[in-house]
C-alpha positions as CSV (number, residue, x, y, z in Angstrom):
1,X,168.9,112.3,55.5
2,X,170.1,111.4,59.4
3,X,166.7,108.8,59.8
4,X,167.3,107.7,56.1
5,X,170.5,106.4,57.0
6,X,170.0,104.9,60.3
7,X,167.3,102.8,58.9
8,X,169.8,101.7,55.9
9,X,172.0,100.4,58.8
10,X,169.6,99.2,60.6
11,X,168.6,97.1,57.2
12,X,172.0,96.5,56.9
13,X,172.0,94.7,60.6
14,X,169.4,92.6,59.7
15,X,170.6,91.1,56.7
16,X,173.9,90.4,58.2
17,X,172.0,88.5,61.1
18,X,169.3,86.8,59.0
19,X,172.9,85.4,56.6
20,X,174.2,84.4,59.9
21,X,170.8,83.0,60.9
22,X,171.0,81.0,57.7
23,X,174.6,79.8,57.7
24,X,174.2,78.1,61.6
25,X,170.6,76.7,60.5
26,X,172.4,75.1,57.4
27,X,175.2,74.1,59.4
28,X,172.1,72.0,61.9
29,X,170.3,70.5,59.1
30,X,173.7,69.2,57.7
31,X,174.3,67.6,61.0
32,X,171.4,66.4,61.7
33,X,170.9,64.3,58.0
34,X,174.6,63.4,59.0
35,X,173.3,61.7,62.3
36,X,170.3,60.5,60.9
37,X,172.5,58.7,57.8
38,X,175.5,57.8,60.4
């Protein structure tokens, strides 16, 4: 059961830094098609 859940968290770690991940690589595409049109 221990090893089950510290690979759960460890799952859950990743997800929250691949969403993070995603949000600031959203956040540098949105910029950069704002430079690219301004």
């Amino acid at each position: 059961m221990k090893s089950n859940d510290i690979f759960l968290n460890f799952l859950g770690v990743i997800g929250i830094i691949g969403l993070i991940f995603l949000v600031i690589m959203l956040i540098v595409v949105a910029i950069a098609i704002n430079n690219a049109i301004g």
